[in-house]
C-alpha positions in Angstrom: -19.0 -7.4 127.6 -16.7 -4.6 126.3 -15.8 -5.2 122.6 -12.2 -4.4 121.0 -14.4 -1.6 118.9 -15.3 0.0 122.0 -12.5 0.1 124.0 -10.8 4.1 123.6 -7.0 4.3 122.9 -5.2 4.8 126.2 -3.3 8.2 126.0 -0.2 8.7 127.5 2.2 11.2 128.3 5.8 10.9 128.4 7.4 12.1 131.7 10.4 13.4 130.3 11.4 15.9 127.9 11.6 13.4 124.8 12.6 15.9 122.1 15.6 16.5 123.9 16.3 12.7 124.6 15.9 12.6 121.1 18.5 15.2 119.9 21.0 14.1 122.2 20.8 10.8 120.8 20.7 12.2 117.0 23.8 14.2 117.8 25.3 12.0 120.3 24.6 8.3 119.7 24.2 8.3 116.2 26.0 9.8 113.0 24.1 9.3 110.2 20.0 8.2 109.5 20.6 5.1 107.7 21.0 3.7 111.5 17.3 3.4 112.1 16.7 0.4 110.0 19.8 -1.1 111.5 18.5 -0.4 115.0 15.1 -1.8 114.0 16.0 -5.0 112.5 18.5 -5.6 115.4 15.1 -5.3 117.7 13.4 -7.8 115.2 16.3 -10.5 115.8 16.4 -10.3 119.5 12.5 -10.7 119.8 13.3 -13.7 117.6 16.0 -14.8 119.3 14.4 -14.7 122.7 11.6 -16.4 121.0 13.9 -19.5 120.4 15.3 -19.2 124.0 11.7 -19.2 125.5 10.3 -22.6 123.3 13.2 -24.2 125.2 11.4 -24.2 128.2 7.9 -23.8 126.9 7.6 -25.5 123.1 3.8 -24.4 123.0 5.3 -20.7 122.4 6.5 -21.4 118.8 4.2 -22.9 116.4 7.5 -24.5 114.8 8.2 -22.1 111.9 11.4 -20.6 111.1 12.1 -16.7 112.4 12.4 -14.4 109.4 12.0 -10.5 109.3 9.9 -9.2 106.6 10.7 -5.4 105.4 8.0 -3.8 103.3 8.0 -1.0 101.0 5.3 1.5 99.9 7.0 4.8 98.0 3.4 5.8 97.3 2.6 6.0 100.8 5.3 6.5 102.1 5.9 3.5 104.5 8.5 1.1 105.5 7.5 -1.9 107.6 9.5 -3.9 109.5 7.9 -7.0 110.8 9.2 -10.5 112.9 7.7 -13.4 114.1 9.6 -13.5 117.1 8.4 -13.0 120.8 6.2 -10.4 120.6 4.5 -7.8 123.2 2.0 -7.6 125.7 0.5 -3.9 126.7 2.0 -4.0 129.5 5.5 -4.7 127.8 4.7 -2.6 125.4 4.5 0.6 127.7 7.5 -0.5 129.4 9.8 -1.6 126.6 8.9 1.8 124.1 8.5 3.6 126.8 11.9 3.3 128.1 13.6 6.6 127.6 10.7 8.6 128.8 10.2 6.4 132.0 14.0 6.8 132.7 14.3 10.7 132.7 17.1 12.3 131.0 19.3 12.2 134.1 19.3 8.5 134.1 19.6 7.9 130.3 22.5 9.8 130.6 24.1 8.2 133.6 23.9 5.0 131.6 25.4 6.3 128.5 28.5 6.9 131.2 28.4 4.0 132.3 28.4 2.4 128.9 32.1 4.2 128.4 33.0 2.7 131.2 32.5 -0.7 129.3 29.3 -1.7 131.2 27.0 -3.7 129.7 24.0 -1.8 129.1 21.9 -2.9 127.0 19.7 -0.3 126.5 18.7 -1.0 122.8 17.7 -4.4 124.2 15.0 -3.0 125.8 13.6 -0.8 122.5 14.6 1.9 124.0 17.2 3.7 122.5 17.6 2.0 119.5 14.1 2.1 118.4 13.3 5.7 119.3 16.0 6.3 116.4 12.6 5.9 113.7 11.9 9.0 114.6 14.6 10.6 112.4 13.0 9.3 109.7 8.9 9.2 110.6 6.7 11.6 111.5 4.4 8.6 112.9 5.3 5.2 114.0 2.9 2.6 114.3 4.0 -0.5 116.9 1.4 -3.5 116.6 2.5 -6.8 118.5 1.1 -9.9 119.1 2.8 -11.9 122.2 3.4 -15.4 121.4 0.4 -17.8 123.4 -1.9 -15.5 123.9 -5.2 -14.2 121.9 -4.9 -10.2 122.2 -2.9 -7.7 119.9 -2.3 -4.3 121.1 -1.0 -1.4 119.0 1.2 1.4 120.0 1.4 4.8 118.2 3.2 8.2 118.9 4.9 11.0 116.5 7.5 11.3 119.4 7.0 15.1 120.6 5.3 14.0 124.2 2.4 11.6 124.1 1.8 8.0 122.7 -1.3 5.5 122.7 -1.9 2.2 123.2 -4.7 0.4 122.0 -6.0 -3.2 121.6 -6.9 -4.2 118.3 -8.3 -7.0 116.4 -6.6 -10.0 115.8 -6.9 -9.7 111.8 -4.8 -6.7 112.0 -2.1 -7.9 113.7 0.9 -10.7 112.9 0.6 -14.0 113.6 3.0 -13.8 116.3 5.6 -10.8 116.6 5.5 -7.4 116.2 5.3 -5.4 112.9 6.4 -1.5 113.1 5.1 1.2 110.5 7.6 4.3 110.2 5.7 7.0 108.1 8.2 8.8 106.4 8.9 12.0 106.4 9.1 13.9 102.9 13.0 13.9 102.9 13.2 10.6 104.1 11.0 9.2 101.3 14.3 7.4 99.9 14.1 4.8 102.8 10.8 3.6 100.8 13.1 2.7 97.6 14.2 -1.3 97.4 17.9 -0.5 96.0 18.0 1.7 99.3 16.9 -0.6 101.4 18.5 -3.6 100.1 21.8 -1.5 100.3 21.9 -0.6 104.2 20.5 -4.3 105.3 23.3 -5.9 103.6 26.1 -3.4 104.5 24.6 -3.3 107.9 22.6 -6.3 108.9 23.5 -8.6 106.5 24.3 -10.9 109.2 22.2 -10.8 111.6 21.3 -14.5 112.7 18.2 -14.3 111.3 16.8 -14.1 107.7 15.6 -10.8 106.1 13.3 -11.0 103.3 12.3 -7.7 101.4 8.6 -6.7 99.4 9.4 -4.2 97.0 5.2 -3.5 97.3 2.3 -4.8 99.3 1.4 -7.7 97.6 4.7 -8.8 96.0 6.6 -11.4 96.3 9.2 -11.5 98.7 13.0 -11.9 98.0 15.5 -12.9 100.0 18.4 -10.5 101.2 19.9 -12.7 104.1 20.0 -15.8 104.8 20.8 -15.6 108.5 23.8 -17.2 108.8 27.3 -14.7 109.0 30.0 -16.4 107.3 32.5 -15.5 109.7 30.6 -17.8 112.5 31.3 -20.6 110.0 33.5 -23.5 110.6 37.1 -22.6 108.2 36.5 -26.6 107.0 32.9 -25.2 105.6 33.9 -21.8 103.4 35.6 -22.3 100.7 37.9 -20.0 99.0 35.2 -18.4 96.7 33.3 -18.1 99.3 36.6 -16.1 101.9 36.9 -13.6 98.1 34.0 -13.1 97.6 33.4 -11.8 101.4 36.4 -10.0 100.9 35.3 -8.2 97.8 31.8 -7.2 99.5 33.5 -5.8 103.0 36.5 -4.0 101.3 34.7 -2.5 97.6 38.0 -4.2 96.0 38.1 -6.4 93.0 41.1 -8.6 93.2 42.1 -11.9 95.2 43.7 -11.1 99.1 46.6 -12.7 99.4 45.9 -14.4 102.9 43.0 -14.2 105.5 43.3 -14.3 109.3 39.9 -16.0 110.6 40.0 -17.0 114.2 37.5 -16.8 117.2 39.1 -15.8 120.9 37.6 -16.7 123.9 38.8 -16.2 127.2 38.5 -12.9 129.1 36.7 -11.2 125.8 35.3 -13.4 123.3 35.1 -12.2 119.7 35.4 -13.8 115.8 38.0 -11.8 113.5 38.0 -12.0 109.8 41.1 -10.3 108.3 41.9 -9.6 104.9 45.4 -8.8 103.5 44.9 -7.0 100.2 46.2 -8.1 96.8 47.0 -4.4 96.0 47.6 -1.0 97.5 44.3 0.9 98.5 44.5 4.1 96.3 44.1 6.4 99.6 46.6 4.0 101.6 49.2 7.1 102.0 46.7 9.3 102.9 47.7 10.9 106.0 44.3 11.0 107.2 43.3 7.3 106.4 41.7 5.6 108.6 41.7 1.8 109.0 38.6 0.0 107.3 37.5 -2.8 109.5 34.1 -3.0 110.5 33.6 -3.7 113.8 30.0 -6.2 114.7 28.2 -7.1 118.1 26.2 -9.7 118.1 26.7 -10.0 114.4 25.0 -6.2 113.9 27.2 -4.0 112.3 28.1 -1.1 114.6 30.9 1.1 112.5 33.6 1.0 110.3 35.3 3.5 112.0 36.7 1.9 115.0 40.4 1.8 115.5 40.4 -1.8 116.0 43.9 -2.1 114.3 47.0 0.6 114.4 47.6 2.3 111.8 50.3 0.2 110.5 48.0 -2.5 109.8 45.2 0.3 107.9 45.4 -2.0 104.7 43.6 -4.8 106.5 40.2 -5.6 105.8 37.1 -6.9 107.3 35.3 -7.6 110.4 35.3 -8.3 114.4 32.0 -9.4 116.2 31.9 -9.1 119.7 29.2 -9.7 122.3 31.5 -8.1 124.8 30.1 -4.5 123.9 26.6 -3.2 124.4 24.5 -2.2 120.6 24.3 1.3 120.9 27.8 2.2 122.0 28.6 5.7 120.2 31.8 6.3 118.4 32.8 8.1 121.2 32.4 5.5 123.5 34.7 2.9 121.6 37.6 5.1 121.2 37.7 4.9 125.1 36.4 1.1 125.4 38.9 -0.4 127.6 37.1 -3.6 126.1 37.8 -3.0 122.5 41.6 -1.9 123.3 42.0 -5.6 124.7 40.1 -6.9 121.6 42.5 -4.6 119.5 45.3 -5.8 121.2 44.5 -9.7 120.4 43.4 -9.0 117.0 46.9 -7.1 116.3 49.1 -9.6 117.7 47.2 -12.4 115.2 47.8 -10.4 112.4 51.4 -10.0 113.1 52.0 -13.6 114.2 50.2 -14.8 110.8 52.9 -12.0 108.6 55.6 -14.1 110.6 54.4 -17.8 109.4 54.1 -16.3 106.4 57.4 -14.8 106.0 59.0 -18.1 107.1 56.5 -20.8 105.0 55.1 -18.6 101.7 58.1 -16.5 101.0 56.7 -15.4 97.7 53.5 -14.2 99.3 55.4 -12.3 102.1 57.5 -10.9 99.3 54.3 -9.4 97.5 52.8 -8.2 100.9 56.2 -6.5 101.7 56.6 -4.9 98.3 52.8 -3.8 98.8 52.5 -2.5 102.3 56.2 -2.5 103.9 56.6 1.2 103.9 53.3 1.1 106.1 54.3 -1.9 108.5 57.8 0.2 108.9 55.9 3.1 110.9 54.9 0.3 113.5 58.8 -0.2 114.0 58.9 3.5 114.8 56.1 3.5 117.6 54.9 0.6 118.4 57.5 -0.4 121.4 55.6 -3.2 122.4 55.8 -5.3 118.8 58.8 -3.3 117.4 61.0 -6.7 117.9 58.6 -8.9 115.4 58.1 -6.4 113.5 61.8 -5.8 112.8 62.2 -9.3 112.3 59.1 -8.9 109.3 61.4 -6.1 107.5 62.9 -6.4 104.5 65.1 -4.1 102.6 67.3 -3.3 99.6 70.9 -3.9 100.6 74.2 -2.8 98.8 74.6 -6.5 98.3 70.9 -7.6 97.7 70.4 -6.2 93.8 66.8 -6.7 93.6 66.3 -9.0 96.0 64.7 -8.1 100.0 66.6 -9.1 102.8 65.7 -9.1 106.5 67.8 -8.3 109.6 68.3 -11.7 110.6 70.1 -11.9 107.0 72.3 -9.3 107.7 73.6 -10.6 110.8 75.0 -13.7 109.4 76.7 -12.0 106.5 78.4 -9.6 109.0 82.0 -9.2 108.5 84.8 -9.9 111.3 85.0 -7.0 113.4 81.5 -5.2 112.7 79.7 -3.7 115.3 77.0 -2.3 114.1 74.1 -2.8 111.1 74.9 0.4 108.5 72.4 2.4 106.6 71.7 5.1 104.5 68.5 6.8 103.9 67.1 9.5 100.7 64.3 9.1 98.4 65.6 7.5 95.4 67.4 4.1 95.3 69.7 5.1 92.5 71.1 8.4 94.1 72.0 6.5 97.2 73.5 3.5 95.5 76.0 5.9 94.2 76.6 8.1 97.3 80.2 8.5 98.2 79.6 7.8 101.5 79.2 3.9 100.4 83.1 4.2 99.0 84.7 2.7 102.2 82.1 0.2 103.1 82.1 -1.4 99.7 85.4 -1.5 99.6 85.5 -3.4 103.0 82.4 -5.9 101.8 80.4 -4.2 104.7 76.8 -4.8 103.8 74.4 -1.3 104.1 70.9 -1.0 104.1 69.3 1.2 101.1 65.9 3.2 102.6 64.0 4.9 100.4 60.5 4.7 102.2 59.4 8.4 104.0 59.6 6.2 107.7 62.9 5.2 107.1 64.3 8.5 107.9 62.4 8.4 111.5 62.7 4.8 112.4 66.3 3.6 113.0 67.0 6.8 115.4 64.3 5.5 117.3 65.2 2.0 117.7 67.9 0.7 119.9 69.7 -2.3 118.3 68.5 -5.1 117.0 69.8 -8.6 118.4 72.5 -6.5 120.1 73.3 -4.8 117.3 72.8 -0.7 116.8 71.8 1.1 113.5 74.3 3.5 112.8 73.9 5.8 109.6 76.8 5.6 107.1 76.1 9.4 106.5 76.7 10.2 110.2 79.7 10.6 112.8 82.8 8.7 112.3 82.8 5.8 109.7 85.1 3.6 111.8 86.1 0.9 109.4 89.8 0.5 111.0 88.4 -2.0 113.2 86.8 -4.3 110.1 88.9 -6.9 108.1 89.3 -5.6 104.9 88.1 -7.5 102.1 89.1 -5.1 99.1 92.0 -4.0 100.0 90.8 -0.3 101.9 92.7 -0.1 105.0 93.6 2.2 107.6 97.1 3.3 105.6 94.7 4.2 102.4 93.6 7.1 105.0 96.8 8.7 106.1 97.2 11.9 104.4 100.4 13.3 103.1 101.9 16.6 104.8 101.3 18.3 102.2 97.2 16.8 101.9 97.5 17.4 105.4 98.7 21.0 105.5 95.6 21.5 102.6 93.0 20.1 104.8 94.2 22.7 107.8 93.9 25.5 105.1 90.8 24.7 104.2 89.1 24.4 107.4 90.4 27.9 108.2 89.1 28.7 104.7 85.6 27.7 105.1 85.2 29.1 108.6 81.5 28.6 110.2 79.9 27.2 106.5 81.1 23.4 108.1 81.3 21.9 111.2 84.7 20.1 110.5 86.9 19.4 107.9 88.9 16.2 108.0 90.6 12.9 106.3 87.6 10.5 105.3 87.7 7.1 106.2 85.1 6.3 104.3 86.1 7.3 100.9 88.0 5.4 98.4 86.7 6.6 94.8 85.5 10.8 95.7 87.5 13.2 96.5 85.0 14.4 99.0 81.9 14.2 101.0 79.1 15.8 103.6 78.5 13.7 106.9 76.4 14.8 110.0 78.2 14.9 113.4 77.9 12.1 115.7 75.4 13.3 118.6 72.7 14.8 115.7 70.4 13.7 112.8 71.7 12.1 110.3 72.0 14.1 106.4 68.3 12.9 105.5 66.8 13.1 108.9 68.8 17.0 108.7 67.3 17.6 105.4 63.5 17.0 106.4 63.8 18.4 109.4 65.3 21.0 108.3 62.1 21.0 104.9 59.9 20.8 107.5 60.6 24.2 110.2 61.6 21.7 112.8 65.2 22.9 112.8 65.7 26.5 114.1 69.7 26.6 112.9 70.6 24.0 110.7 73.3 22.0 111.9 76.8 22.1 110.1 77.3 19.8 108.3 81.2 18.3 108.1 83.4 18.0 105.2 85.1 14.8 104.6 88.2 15.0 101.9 89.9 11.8 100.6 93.1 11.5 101.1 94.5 9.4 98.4 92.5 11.4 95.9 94.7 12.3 93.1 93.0 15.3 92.4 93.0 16.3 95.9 96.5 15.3 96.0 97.1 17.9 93.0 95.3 20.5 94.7 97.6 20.7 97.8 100.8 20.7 95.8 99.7 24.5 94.6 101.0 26.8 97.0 98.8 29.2 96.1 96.4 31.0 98.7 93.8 32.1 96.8 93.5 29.1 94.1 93.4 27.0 97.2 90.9 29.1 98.7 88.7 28.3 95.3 89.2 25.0 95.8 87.9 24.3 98.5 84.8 25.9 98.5 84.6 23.9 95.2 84.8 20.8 97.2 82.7 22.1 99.3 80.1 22.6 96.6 80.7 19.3 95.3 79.8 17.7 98.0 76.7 19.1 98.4 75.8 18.2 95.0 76.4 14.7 95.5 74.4 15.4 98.9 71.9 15.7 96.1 71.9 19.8 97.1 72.9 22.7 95.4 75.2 25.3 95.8 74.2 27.8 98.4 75.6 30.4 96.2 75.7 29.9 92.4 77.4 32.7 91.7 79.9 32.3 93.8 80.5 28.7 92.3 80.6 29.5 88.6 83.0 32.4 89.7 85.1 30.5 91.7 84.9 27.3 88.6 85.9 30.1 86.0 88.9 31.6 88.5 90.2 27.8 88.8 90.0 27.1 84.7 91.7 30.2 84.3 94.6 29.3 86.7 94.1 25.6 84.8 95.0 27.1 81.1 97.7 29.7 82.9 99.5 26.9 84.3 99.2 24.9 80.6 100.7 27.7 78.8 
C-alpha cells in the first residue's frame, strides 16, 4: 500500500498564458492590492456558506460548530493565512476550482468579463477563479491546503503563478479540521499585509460584514481576537439598532464625527433586490463643492464590499452617506463594468427616489430638521432642479429660498403661490452672489412697491436653473432683471401704478436724446416700470440671459459679443426730471452717460471707462457751480 510519504506531487501545467490572465486582471479588474484579502475572505465565506446549505440535506457534513475565518500573521516570515472551516476541497475540486482561469483560456475569460457588463451573472469568483488568483499581487508562492468536509484525505495545492502548479496529498495533521487554509508568501514590498493594524484596517473597511465571523492572530500562537462578528448591521431588523448603534455606523462608513440628521434604511425587493443605508450629514463635507467630488456610498454584494466609487446616487445627492448590498451583481464586477450596469442604474434609480421621498416627509413632518438639511446641502439639491427632468417637480417642491418678504426665514414655492398678488402671472426672481447687493437692487423698486414677492438667489446654480425649468404649477420664472417688468397688470398695493410711469414731454424728449446719445453702448433706452426710488437701471432683453446669467457667461468665454444691455430711466425721478429741463446738448450728453455709469455700478460693475466718468462727473460739477453763481 502506497503511503501519503510516497506519493510525488502531481505537476501541472497551465494551458493558457496565465501571466497575461493575470495583468489583465491587475489592470482591468482590480485597482488597488488591498483587494486580495477582500477576494480571499469572500472565498472563505462562500465555502462556509455552502457548508451550511449542504448540512441541510446531509447534517453528518458539519460537526455542529460555528463557521469562522481565522487570518494569521507572521512579519518574520512573511506570511498571511487565511483559513475557514467551511466546505472544503477535494483534488479533484481543487484542480478545477484554482484552476479556473487557465482551464478557461484567455478567450473565454474574456468573453465572460463581457458578458458580466452586460449584467450577467457570472460568478466567476465563486468558482476561486478570478478572485483568488488576485494573491498573486502580493505572493510570490501560495500554498492551498483543504480538507473536504466527510471525508479522511487532505490535499494541498501550490504554484508561484508563472505556468505550473502541484497538487499533492498530505497528512491529515497538516491540514484543518475541515476547510481550507491558504498561505500567501509575501513578496518583499508586500511585507505590510503581514502587519495586524494593516490587516485589521482592510477587513473592517472591506469585509467587515461578511456573514461570517473573522477572527485575527497577530502571531502563531497568539490568541485570537475578534474583528467581526458576522452579522452586517444593515440586514438588521430597524426595531433591533438603536440609535447609537445607526451613529456609530455612520461615523465608521463616512470618517465624520458628528450626529446625521436622518437615515434612510430600507430593503427592495421585486425586480432587483438590495438593502440601502443612507446617511444625511449633520454638516457640510469640506470637499462637498469640489467640482470633481464624487459621491461616497459604498456599494456591497452579498455583504462584500465592492467600491466606494460607484455612482449609485446623482450628484445632487453626493453628501449622502453609506451603503447598498445587492446580490443582483456578480463579485468581481470592475469599475468599468458598473458604470454601464443596467442593473445598478435601476438600483440607483430606487435608491434616488427613497432619498427624495424621505427629504419630502421630512420637509412636511420635521420642519426644523429639513430647515438644517436645506441650509446645509440646498445649493447642491438645486443642481438636480437644473438636470434632473425626471424628479425636477419634487425637487422644486423641496426648495426653499430667501424672499423679499421672508427676512431670514426659507420659503418654498408652494408658499409663494398662495401669497401671489391679484393679477400675477408669473413667480419673480433675481439672481447675484451676495444677498445684501440684491436686496438693494433697483430693479426690486416696482415690485416692492406693488407687494410682489421675489425670490433672492445667491447659490452658483441659481443662475442656470430657472432658465431651464418651465413653470412651476403653471406658473413661469421670470427674472426681475430681464425683459419688460409688466406690473400694469398687478393690483397695486403701495400705491405704484401705471400713471407713476408716464413720462413728461420734456423726460420724454431726454430719454429720445439720450438713446441717440449712447448709440450701440445699450440695446434700448426707455421709461422703467420698475423703478420707483432710482433714477435708473440695467435690464437684459426679453429673448436672452438674464444680467447674472450675462455676467457669467460672459466671465466664462461663453459669450462671443456681449449682449447690450438696456437702460431703464425713471420717470418720476426728480433728478432726472432736473436733468431734462437743461436744454443743453452737451451737459445732457454728460448726463447720460452718467446714468449710464450708474447703472452699471448698481449692476455691481464699473465704468467701462474711468476716465471718461470722472471727466464727464467734473464737466457736470462744473456746469453745477456755473449755474449756482
Amino acid at each position: 500500500m502506497t503511503t501519503i510519504e510516497e506519493r510525488q506531487p502531481e505537476q501541472h501545467v497551465f494551458e493558457a498564458d496565465v501571466s497575461r490572465l493575470l495583468h489583465m486582471m491587475v489592470h482591468s479588474v482590480y485597482s488597488d492590492k488591498d483587494v486580495f484579502l477582500r477576494e480571499l475572505i469572500s472565498n472563505a465565506a462562500d465555502a462556509c456558506e455552502k457548508l451550511r446549505y449542504e448540512s441541510v440535506s446531509a447534517p453528518e457534513l458539519s460537526d455542529g460548530t460555528q463557521p469562522v475565518i481565522l487570518v494569521t500573521l507572521n512579519e518574520e516570515a512573511p506570511t498571511l493565512v487565511i483559513e475557514d472551516n467551511g466546505i472544503g476541497m477535494s483534488r479533484d475540486e481543487m484542480i478545477d476550482a484554482l484552476g479556473t482561469i487557465a482551464r478557461s483560456g484567455t478567450k473565454a475569460f474574456i468573453e465572460r468579463l463581457e458578458a458580466a457588463k452586460t449584467g450577467e451573472k457570472t460568478e466567476l469568483i465563486g468558482q476561486f477563479g478570478v478572485g483568488f488568483y488576485s494573491s498573486f499581487m502580493v505572493a510570490d508562492q501560495v500554498d492551498v491546503i483543504s480538507r473536504p468536509a466527510g471525508q479522511d484525505e487532505a490535499w494541498k495545492w501550490s504554484s508561484d503563478g508563472k505556468g505550473s502548479y502541484q497538487v499533492a496529498a498530505i497528512d491529515l495533521a497538516e491540514a484543518p479540521a475541515r476547510g481550507t487554509r491558504v498561505v500567501l508568501h509575501l513578496m518583499e514590498d508586500a511585507k505590510k499585509y503581514a502587519n495586524k493594524w494593516t490587516v485589521e484596517k482592510i477587513i473592517r473597511d472591506q469585509s467587515g460584514h461578511v456573514p461570517v465571523p473573522i477572527h485575527l492572530v497577530e502571531k502563531e500562537g497568539a490568541e485570537p481576537s475578534q474583528v467581526s462578528d458576522g452579522a452586517a448591521l444593515w440586514i438588521k431588523q430597524k426595531s433591533e439598532i438603536s440609535k447609537e448603534d445607526y451613529n456609530d455606523f455612520y461615523r465608521s462608513v463616512s470618517g465624520h464625527y458628528d450626529e446625521p440628521l436622518a437615515n434612510v434604511h430600507f430593503h427592495a425587493e421585486g425586480r432587483h433586490e438590495y438593502t440601502t443605508l443612507a446617511f444625511i450629514p449633520g454638516s457640510q463635507p469640506f470637499d462637498l463643492f469640489d467640482p470633481d467630488r464624487q459621491g461616497r456610498m459604498k456599494l456591497y454584494v452579498k455583504r462584500v464590499f465592492i467600491t466606494d466609487e460607484a455612482e449609485l446616487l446623482p450628484r445632487y445627492l453626493r453628501f449622502v452617506r453609506g451603503i447598498v448590498d445587492t446580490s443582483d451583481l456578480p463579485l468581481n464586477i470592475s469599475r468599468e463594468m458598473i458604470q454601464d450596469s443596467p442593473v445598478l442604474a435601476a438600483i440607483k434609480k430606487g435608491i434616488t427616489s427613497r432619498i427624495l421621498s424621505a427629504l419630502e416627509k421630512m420637509a412636511e413632518s420635521e420642519v426644523e430638521t429639513f430647515s438644517k438639511v436645506w441650509d446645509l446641502f440646498g445649493a447642491i439639491l438645486k443642481e438636480g432642479i437644473y438636470d434632473d427632468f425626471e424628479r425636477r417637480s419634487l425637487l422644486l417642491k423641496l426648495a426653499r429660498f430667501r424672499s423679499t418678504v421672508s427676512g431670514e426665514a426659507t420659503r418654498s414655492l408652494t408658499d409663494y403661490l398662495t401669497a401671489m398678488q391679484e393679477g400675477q402671472s408669473a413667480i419673480y426672481y433675481i439672481s447675484g452672489s451676495s444677498l445684501d447687493q440684491l436686496k438693494s437692487s433697483p430693479q426690486l423698486e416696482g415690485f416692492r412697491a406693488k407687494g410682489i414677492e421675489v425670490l433672492l438667489l445667491t447659490d452658483g446654480v441659481d443662475s442656470f436653473w430657472p432658465t431651464n425649468v418651465a413653470d412651476f404649477e403653471g406658473r413661469p420664472f421670470k427674472s426681475v432683471t430681464q425683459g419688460l417688468a409688466d406690473l400694469n397688470a398687478v393690483s397695486s398695493k403701495g400705491g405704484a401704478d401705471e400713471a407713476g410711469w408716464q413720462a413728461s414731454p420734456e423726460v420724454g424728449a431726454f430719454i429720445d436724446f439720450a438713446r441717440s446719445a449712447l448709440g450701440e453702448e445699450v440695446a434700448d433706452v426707455r421709461i422703467s416700470d420698475r423703478l420707483t426710488e432710482s433714477a435708473v437701471c440695467l435690464v437684459a432683453s426679453e429673448d436672452g440671459p438674464d444680467r447674472q446669467l450675462e455676467k457669467l457667461l460672459q466671465s466664462a468665454g461663453r459669450l462671443q459679443t456681449a449682449p447690450k444691455p438696456i437702460l431703464e430711466i425713471n420717470a418720476q425721478s426728480e433728478r432726472v426730471k432736473s436733468i431734462a429741463s437743461i436744454d443743453d446738448p452737451a451737459f445732457r450728453e454728460d448726463a447720460a452717460w452718467l446714468l449710464l455709469d450708474e447703472a452699471r455700478i448698481l449692476d455691481g460693475d464699473k465704468p467701462v471707462n474711468p476716465r471718461a466718468f470722472a471727466d464727464r462727473q467734473a464737466r457736470l460739477f462744473e456746469f453745477a457751480v456755473g449755474q449756482g453763481n
